[in-house]
KOLKOL-95157 format. One record per residue (C-alpha): residue number from 1; residue in three letters; y, z, x. Coordinates in steps of 0.05 Angstrom, whole numbers, plus 5000, padded with zeros to 4 digits. Layout:
! KOLKOL-95157
<resi NUM, resn ALA, north Y, up Z, east X>
...
//
This chain:
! KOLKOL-95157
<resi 1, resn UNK, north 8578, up 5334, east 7216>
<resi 2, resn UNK, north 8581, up 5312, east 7139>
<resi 3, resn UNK, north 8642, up 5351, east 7130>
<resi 4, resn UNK, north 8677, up 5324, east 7193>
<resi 5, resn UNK, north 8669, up 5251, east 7168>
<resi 6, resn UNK, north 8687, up 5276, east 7095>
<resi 7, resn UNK, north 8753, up 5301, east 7131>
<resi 8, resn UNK, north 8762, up 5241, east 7173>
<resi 9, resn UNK, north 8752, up 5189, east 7107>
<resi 10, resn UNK, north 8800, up 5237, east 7061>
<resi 11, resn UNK, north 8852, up 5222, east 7123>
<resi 12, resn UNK, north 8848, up 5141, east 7126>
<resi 13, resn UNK, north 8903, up 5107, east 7097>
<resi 14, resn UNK, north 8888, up 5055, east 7062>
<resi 15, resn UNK, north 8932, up 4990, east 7056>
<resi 16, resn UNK, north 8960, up 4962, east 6997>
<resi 17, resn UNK, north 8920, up 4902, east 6961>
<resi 18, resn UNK, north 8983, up 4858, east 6976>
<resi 19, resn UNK, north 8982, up 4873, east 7059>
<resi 20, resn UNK, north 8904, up 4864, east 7044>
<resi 21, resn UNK, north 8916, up 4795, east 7018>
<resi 22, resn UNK, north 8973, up 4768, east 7066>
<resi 23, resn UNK, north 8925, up 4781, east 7121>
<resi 24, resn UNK, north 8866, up 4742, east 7086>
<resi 25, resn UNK, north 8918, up 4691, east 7081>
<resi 26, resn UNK, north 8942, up 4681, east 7156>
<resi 27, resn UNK, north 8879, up 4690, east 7183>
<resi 28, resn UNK, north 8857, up 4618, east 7131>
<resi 29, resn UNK, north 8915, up 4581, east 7163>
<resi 30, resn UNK, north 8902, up 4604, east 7231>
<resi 31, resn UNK, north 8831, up 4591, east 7223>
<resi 32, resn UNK, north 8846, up 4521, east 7201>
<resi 33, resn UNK, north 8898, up 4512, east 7246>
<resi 34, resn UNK, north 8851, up 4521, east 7299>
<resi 35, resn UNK, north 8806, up 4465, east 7269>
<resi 36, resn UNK, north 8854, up 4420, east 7268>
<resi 37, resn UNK, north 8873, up 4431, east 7335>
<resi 38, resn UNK, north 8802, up 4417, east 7353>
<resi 39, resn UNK, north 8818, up 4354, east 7328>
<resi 40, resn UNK, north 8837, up 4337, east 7396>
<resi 41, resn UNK, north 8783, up 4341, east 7424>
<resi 42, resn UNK, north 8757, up 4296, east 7374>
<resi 43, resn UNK, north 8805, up 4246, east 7393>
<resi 44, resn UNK, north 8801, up 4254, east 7465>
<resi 45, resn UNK, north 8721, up 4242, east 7459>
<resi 46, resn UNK, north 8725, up 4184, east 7408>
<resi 47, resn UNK, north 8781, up 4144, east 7458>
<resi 48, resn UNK, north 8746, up 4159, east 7522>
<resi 49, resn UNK, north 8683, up 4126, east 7489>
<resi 50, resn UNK, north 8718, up 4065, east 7464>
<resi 51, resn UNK, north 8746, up 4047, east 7533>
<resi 52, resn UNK, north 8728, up 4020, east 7600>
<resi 53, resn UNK, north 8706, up 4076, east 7650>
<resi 54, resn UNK, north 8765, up 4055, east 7687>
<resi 55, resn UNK, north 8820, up 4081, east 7631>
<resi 56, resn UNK, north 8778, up 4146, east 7608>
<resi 57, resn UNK, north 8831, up 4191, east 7658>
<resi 58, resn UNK, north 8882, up 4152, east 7630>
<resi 59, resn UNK, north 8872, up 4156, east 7556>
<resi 60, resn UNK, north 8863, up 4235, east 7562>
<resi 61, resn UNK, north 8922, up 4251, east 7595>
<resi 62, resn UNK, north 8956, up 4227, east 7542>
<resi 63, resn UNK, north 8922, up 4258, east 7493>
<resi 64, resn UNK, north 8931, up 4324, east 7529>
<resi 65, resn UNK, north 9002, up 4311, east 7537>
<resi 66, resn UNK, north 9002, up 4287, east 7460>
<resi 67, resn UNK, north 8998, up 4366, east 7451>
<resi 68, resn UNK, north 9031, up 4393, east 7495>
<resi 69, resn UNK, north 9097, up 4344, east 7491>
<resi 70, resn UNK, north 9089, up 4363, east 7415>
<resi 71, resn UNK, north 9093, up 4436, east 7418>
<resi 72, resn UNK, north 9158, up 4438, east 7463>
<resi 73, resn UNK, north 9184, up 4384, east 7415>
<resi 74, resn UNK, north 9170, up 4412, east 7347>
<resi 75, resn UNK, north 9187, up 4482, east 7364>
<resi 76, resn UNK, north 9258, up 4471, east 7391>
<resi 77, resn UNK, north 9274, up 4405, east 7342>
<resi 78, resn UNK, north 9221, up 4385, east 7297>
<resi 79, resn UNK, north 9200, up 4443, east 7255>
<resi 80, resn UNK, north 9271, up 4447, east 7241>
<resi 81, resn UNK, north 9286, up 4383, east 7222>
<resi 82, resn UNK, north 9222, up 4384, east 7181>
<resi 83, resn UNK, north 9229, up 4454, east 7142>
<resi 84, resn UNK, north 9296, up 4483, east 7157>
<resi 85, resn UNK, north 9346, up 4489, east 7101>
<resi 86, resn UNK, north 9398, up 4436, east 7085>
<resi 87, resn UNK, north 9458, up 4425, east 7040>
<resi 88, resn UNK, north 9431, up 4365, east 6999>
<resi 89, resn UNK, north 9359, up 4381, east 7010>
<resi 90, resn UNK, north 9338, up 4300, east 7010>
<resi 91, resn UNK, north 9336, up 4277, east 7069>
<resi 92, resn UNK, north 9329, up 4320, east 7127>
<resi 93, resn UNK, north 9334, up 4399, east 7147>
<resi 94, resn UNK, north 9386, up 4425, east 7186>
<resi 95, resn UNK, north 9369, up 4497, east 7218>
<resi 96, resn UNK, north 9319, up 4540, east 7245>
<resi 97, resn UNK, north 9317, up 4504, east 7303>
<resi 98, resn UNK, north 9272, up 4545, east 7355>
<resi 99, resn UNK, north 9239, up 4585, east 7298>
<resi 100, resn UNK, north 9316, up 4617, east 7303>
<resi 101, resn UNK, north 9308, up 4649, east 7232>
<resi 102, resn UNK, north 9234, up 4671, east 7240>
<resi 103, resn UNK, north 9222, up 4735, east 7253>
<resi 104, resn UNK, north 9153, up 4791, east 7269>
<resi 105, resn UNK, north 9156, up 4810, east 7194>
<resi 106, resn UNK, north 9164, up 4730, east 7160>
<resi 107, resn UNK, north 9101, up 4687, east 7156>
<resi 108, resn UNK, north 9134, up 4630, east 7195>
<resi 109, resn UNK, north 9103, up 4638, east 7256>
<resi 110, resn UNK, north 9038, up 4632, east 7227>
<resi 111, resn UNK, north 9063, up 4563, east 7191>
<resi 112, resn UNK, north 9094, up 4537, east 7245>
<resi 113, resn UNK, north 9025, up 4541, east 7275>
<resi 114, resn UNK, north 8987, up 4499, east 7229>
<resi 115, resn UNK, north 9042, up 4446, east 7222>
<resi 116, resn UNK, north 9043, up 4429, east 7297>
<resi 117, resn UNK, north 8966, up 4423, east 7291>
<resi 118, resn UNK, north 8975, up 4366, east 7241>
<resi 119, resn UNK, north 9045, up 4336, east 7284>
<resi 120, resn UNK, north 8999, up 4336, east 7345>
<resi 121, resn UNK, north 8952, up 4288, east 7305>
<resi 122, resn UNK, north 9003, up 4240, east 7280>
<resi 123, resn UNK, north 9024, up 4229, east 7349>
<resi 124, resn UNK, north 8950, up 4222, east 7381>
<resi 125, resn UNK, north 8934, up 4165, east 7341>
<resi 126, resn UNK, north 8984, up 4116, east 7373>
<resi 127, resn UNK, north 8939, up 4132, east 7435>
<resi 128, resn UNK, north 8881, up 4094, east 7415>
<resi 129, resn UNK, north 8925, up 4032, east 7392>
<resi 130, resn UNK, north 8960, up 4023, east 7461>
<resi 131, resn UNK, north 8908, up 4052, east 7496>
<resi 132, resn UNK, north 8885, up 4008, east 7572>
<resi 133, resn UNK, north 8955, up 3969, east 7586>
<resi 134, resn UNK, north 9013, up 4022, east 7567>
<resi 135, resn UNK, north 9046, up 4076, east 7624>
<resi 136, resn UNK, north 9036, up 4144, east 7621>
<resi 137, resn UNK, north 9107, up 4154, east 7625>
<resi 138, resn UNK, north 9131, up 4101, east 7570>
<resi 139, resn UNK, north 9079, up 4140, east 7518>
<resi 140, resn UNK, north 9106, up 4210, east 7545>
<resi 141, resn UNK, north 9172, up 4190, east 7520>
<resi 142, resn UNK, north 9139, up 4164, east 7456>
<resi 143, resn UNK, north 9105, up 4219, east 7439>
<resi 144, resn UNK, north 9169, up 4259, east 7451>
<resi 145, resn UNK, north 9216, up 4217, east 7398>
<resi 146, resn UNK, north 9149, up 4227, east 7341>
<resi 147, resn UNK, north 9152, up 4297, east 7348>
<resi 148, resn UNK, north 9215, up 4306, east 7345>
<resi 149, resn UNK, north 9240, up 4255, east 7301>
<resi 150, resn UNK, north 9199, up 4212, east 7264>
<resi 151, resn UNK, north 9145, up 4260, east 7231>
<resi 152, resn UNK, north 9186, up 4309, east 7219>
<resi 153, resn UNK, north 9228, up 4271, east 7182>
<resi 154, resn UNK, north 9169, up 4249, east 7139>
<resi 155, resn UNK, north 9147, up 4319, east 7124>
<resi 156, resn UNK, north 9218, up 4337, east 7102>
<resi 157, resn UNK, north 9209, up 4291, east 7048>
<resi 158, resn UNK, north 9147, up 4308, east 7016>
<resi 159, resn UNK, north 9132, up 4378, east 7039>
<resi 160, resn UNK, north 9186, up 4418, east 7050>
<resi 161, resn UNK, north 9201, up 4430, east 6979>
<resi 162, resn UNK, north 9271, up 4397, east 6984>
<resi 163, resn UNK, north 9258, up 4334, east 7005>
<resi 164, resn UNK, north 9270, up 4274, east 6958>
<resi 165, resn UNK, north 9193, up 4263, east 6950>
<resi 166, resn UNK, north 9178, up 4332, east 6951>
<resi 167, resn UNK, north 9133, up 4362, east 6876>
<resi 168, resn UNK, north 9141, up 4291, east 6865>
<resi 169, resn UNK, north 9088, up 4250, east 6909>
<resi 170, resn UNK, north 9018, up 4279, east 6910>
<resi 171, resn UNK, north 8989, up 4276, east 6980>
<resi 172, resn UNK, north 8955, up 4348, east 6987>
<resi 173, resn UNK, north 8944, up 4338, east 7065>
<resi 174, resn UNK, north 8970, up 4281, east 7095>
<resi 175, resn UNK, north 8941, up 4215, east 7083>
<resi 176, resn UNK, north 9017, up 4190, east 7084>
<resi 177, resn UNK, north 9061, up 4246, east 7117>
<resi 178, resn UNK, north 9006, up 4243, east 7176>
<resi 179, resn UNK, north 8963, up 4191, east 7181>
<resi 180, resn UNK, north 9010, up 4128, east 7155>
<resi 181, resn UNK, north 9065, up 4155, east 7208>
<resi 182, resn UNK, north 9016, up 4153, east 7262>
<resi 183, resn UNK, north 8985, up 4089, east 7238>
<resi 184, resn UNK, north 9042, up 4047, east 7234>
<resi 185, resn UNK, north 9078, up 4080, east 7286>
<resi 186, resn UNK, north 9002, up 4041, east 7336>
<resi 187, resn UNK, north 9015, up 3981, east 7301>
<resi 188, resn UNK, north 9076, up 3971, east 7329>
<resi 189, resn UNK, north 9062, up 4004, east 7398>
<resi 190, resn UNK, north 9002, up 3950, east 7398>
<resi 191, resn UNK, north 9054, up 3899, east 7382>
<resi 192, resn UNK, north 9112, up 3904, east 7437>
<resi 193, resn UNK, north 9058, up 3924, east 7487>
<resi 194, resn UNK, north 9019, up 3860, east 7479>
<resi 195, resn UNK, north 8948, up 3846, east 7485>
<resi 196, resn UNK, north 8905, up 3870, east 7539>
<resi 197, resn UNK, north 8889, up 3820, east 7594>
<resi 198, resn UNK, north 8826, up 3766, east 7567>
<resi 199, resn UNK, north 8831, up 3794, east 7503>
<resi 200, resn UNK, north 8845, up 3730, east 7467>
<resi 201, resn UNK, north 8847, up 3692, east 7521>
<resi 202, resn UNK, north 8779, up 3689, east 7569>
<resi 203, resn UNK, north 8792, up 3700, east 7640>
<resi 204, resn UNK, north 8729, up 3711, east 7673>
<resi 205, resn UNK, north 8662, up 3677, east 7661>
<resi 206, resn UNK, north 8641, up 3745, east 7657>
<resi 207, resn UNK, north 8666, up 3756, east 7591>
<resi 208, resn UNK, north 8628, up 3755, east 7529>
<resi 209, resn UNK, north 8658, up 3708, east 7472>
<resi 210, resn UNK, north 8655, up 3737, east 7399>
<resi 211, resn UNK, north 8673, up 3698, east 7341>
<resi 212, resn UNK, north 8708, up 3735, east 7287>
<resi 213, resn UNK, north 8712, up 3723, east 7214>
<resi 214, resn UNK, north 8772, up 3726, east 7180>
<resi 215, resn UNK, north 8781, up 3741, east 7108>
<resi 216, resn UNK, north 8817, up 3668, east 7103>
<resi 217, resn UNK, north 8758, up 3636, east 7124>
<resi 218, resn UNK, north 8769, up 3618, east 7190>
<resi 219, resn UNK, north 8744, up 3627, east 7256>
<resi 220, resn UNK, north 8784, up 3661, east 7318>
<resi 221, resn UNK, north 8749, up 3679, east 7383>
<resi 222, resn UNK, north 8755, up 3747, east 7404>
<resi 223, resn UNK, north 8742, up 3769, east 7476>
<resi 224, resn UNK, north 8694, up 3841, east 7470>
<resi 225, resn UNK, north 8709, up 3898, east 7510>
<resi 226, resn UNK, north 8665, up 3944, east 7488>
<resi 227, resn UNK, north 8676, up 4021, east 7511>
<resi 228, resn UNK, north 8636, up 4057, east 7562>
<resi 229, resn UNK, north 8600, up 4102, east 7519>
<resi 230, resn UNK, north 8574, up 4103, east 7444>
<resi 231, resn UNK, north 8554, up 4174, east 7459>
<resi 232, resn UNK, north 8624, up 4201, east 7471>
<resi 233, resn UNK, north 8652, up 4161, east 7409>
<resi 234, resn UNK, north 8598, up 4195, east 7370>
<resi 235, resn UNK, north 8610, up 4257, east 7389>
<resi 236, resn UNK, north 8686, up 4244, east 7376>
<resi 237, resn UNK, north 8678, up 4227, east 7306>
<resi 238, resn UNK, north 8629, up 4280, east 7284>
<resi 239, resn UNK, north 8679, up 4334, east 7319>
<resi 240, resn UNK, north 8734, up 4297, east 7277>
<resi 241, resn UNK, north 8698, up 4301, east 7215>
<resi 242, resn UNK, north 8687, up 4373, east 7217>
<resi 243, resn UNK, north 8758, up 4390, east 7239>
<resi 244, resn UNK, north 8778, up 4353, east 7173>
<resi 245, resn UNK, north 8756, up 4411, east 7126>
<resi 246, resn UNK, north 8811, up 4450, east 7168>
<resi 247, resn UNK, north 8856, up 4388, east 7153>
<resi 248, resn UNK, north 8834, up 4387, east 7088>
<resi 249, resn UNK, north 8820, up 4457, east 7056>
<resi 250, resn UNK, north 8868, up 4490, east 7100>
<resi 251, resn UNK, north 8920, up 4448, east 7062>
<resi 252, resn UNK, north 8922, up 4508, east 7003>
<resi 253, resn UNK, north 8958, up 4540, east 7053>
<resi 254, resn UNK, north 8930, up 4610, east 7030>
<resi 255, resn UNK, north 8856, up 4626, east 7011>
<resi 256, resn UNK, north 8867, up 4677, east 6962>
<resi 257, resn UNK, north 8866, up 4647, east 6898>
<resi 258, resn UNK, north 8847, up 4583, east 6924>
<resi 259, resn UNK, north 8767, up 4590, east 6932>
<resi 260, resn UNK, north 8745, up 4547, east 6882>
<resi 261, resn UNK, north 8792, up 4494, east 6895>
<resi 262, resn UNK, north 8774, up 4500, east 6976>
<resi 263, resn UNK, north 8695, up 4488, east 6951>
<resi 264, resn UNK, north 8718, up 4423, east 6914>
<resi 265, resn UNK, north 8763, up 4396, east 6968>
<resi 266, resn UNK, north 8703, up 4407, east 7030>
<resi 267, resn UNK, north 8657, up 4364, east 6972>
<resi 268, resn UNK, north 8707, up 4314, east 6965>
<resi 269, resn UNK, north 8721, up 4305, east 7034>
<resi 270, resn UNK, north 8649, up 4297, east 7049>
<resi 271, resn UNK, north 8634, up 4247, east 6996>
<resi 272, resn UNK, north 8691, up 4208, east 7022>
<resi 273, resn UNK, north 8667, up 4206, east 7085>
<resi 274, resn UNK, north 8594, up 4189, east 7075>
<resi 275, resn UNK, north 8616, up 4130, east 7017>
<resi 276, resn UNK, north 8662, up 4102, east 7083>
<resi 277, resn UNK, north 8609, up 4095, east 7129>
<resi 278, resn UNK, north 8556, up 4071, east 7082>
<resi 279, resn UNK, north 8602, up 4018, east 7061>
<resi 280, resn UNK, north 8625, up 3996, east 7129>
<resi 281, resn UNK, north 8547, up 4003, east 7149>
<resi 282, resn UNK, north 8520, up 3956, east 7113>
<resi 283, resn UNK, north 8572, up 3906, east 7101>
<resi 284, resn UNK, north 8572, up 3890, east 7177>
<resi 285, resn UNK, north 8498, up 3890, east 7179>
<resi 286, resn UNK, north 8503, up 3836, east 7130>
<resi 287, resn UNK, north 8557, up 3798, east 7171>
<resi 288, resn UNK, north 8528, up 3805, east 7237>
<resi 289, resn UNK, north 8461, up 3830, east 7230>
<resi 290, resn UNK, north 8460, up 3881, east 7275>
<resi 291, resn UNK, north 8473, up 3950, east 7265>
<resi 292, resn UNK, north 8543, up 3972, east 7291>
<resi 293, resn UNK, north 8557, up 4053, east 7306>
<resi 294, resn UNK, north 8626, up 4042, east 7325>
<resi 295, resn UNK, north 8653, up 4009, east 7262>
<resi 296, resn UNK, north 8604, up 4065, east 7226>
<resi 297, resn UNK, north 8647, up 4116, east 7264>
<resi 298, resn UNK, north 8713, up 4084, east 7244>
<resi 299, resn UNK, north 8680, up 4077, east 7177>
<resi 300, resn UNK, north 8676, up 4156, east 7171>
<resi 301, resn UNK, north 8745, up 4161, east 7191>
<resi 302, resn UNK, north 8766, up 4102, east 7141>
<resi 303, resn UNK, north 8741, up 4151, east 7084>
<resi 304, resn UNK, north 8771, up 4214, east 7102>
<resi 305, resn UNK, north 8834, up 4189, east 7112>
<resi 306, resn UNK, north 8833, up 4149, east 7045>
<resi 307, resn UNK, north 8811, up 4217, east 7010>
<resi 308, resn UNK, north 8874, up 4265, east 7045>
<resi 309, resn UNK, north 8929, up 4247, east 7005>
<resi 310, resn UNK, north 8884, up 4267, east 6929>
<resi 311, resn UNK, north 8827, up 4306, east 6958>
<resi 312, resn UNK, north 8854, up 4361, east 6915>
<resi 313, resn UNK, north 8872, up 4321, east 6855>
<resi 314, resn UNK, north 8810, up 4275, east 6851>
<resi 315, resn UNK, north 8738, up 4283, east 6814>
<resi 316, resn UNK, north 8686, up 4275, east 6852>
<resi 317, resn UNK, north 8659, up 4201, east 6839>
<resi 318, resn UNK, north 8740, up 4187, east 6848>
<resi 319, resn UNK, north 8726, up 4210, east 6919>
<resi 320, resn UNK, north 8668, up 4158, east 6924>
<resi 321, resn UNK, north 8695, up 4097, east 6899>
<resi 322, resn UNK, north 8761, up 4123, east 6948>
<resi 323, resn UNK, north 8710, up 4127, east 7002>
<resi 324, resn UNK, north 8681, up 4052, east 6991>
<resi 325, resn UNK, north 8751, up 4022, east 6989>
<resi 326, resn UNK, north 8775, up 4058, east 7041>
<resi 327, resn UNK, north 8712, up 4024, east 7082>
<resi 328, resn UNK, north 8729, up 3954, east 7053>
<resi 329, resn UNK, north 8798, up 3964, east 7066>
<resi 330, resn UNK, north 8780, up 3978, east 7144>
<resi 331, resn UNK, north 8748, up 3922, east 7150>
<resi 332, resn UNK, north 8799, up 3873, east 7129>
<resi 333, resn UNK, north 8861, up 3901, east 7167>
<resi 334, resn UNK, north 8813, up 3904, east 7228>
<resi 335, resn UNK, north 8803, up 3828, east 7219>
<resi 336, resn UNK, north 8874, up 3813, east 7200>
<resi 337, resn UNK, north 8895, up 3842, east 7261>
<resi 338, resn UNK, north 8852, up 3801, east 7306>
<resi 339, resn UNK, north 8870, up 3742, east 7266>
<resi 340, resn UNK, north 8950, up 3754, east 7286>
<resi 341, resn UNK, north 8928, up 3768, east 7357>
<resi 342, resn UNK, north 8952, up 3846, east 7356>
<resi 343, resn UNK, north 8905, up 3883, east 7402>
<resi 344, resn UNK, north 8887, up 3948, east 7376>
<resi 345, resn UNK, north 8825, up 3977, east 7414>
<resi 346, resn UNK, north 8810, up 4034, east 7370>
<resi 347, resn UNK, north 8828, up 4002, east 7294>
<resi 348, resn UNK, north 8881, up 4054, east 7291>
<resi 349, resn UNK, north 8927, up 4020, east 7244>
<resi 350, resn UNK, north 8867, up 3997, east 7205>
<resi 351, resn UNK, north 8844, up 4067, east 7196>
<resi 352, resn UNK, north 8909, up 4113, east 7198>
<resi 353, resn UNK, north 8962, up 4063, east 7173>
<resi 354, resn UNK, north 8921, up 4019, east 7119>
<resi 355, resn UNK, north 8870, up 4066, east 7094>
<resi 356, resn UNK, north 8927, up 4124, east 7092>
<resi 357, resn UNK, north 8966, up 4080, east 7053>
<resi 358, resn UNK, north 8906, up 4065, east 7011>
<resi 359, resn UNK, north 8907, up 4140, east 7004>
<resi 360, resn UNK, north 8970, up 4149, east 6976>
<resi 361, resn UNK, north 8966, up 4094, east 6924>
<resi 362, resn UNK, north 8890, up 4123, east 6906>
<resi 363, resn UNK, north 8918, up 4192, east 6884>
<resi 364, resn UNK, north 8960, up 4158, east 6837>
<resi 365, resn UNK, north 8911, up 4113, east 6798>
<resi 366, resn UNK, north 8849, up 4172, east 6807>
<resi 367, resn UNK, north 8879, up 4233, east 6785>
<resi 368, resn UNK, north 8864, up 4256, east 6730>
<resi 369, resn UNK, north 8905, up 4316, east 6679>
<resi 370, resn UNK, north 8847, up 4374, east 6689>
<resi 371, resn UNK, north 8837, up 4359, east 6770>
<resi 372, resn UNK, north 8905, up 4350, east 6783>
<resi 373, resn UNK, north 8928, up 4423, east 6742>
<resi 374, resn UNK, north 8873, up 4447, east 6781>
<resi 375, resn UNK, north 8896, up 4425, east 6854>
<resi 376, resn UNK, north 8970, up 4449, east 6834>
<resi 377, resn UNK, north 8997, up 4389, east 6806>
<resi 378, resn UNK, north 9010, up 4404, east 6741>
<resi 379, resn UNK, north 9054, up 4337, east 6722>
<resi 380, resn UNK, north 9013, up 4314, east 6664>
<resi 381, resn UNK, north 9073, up 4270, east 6630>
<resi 382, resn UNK, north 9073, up 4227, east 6704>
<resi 383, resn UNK, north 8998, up 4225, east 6699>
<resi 384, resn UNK, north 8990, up 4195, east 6622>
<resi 385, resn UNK, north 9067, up 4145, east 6628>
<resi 386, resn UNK, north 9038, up 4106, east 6690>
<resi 387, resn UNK, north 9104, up 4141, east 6730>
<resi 388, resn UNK, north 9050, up 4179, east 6787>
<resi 389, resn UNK, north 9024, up 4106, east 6814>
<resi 390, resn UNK, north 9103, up 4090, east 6809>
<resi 391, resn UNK, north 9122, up 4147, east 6854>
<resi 392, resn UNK, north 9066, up 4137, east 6899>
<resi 393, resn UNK, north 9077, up 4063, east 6913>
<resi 394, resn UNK, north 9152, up 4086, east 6925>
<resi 395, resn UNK, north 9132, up 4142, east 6981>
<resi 396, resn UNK, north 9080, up 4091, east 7010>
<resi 397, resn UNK, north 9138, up 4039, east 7014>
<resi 398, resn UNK, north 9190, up 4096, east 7049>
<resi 399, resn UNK, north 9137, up 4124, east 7101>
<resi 400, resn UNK, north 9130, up 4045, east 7116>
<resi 401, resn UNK, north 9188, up 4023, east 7133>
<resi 402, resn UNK, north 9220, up 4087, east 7161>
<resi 403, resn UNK, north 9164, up 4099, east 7208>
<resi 404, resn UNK, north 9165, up 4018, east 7226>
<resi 405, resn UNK, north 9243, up 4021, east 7239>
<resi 406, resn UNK, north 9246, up 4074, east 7283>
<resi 407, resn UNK, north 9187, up 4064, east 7325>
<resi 408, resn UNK, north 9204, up 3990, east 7327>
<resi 409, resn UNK, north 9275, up 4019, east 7360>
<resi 410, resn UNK, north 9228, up 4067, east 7404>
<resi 411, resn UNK, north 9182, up 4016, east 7442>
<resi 412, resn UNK, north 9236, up 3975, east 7447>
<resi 413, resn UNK, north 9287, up 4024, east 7476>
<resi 414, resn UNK, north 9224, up 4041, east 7526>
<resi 415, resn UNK, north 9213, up 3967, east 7547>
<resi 416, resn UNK, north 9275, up 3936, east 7556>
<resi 417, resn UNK, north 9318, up 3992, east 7582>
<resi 418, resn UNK, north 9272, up 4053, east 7611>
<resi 419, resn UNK, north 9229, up 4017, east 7646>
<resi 420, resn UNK, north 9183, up 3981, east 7608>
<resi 421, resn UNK, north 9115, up 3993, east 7566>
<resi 422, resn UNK, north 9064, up 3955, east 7603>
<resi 423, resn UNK, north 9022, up 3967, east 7674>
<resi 424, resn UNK, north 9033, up 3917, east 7717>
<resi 425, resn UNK, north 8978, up 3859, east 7715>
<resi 426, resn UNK, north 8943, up 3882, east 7777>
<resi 427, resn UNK, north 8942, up 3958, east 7748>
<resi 428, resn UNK, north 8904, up 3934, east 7682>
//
């Protein structure tokens, strides 16, 4: 028996280091692909909770469809548009459309993969922002012109390699290319859809009156319409946080090589996180006294997304200090809104759009020369001259008003010539 497995082990073949490693690596990104994805899930738990029972069926369809719109989208446009080749390289790509030049034995399969994970999330936070007045099929046909236009686009700039941005702008996972396009992209779906019914204006007797704050001083009242269930939400949240080390660490795109680096990202991430929700904690405890788990929740979020963009680049008490501004930062935007009367049920433009641009901005004045080398972003001269914060502002300032033009011509396109945003009055 010895000398049959003797025989049989002198007979294996075994594979070269390289084939070894490429394996190690597609496995990573299809593991955190798969986290990411998860993400929905997340989302669709978090929304569910923050609505009336009424619009839970509602609010997951479209997050469903969020996914499923996407993948068509990105695969035959998108992915394309995002990472195919072009002859000035600045502005946008201009083949593989399909996954055309992909084949069994290229690793773009495998990439393509991950990158509709993270294009599914950029369109699933307008969801939230529009979520109780707006027709399924007015946010199908969003969803459709993100995925196939407006993030990729985005991506083509800073990640592709070509783009204008791109080895210039440090945001390691998305903080900008993700979150600020899906952020801004709500705040203007909130805008031309309009408030929901009694919002700021009471209705019933029924309703209770809130006043709210602002960071001018004065007061606005507020009509509450608290969500169903805290427990969902909860849920939500703590599903999105964990997907986050796939949006997150995943962003090394390979694992080999990377090990130490994935350890520091999962610890900034986390410190992030926990700094957000802390700081959100206890500054509404001081305004309201009460304790509030739904801007705790949002809190959580606040942080990770202000830690995306230099979660890489960062030290870890960087990640803190990210974490509390991020929080502080929620906060304001959430009240701002209210103040201009822009309904926005989940804070998703406080969270994705403010604190992603927060993001952006805070890998530019946190990184240092040693954590930047060491998260790949070995542009030490940019660092020391002041010219990182420079380029960051400027990428903040492009994903802004790009994203705000041409959703701006989306929602409006959809309400004044394919049938409108809004349910009908009697539907809401």
């Amino acid at each position: 028996m010895l000398k049959i497995l003797e025989m049989e082990v002198s007979n294996l073949t075994i594979p070269p280091a390289e084939f070894v490693l490429e394996e190690m690596d597609t496995f990573w990104l299809l593991f955190s692909g798969v986290l990411v994805f998860f993400m929905q899930a997340g989302f669709s738990l978090l929304e569910a909770g923050s609505v009336r029972e009424k619009n839970v069926n509602n609010i997951l369809y479209k997050n469903l469809m969020d996914a499923s719109i996407g993948a068509i989208c990105f695969w035959l446009i998108g992915f394309g548009l995002a990472y195919g080749g072009s002859n000035d390289g600045k502005f946008i790509g201009e083949d593989n459309f399909g996954l055309s030049l992909e084949s069994n034995k290229s690793s773009g399969y495998i990439n393509f993969f991950f990158q509709w994970a993270f294009a599914a999330t950029a369109a699933t936070i307008v969801s939230g922002a529009v979520a109780e007045r707006t027709k399924i099929s007015a946010y199908f046909c969003y969803s459709c012109f993100l995925s196939t236009f407006v993030y990729p686009v985005v991506v083509h700039w800073i990640w592709d390699g070509e783009g204008f941005l791109s080895g210039k702008l440090i945001d390691f996972a998305g903080s900008g290319v993700v979150h600020m396009v899906g952020g801004f992209s709500a705040l203007w779906g909130a805008y031309f859809v309009g408030p929901r019914l009694g919002r700021f204006e009471e209705y019933t007797k029924e309703k209770r009156k809130r006043e709210i704050i602002d960071h001018f001083g004065s007061s606005h009242n507020v009509y509450e319409m608290k969500g169903h269930s805290d427990l969902l939400a909860a849920l939500g949240v703590s599903i999105l946080w964990v997907g986050w080390y796939g949006f997150n660490c995943g962003s090394t795109l390979a694992i080999n090589g990377s090990g130490h680096l994935v350890g520091k990202i999962a610890i900034t991430t986390t410190i992030a996180a926990a700094s957000g929700a802390v700081t959100v904690t206890l500054i509404q405890y001081y305004r309201f006294r009460t304790w509030d788990l739904l801007s705790s929740l949002n809190g959580v979020l606040a942080g990770l997304v202000g830690i995306t963009a230099g979660c890489a680049a960062v030290e870890l008490w960087c990640a803190f200090l990210i974490g509390i501004i991020a929080g502080l930062i929620l906060l304001v935007a959430s009240t701002f809104l209210k103040y201009i009367k822009i309904d926005d049920p989940l804070d998703a433009f406080p969270v994705h759009g403010a604190c992603g641009a927060w993001g952006v901005l805070a890998a530019g004045i946190f990184t240092t020369k040693d954590a930047a080398t060491f998260g790949g972003y070995d542009r030490n001269d940019q660092i020391d001259s002041g010219m990182q914060f420079a380029t960051q502002f400027l990428g903040v300032v492009c994903i802004a008003v790009w994203t705000s033009i041409t959703s701006s011509v989306c929602f409006y396109v959809i309400d004044n010539l394919l049938g409108g945003l809004r349910v009908d009055d009697l539907d809401n």
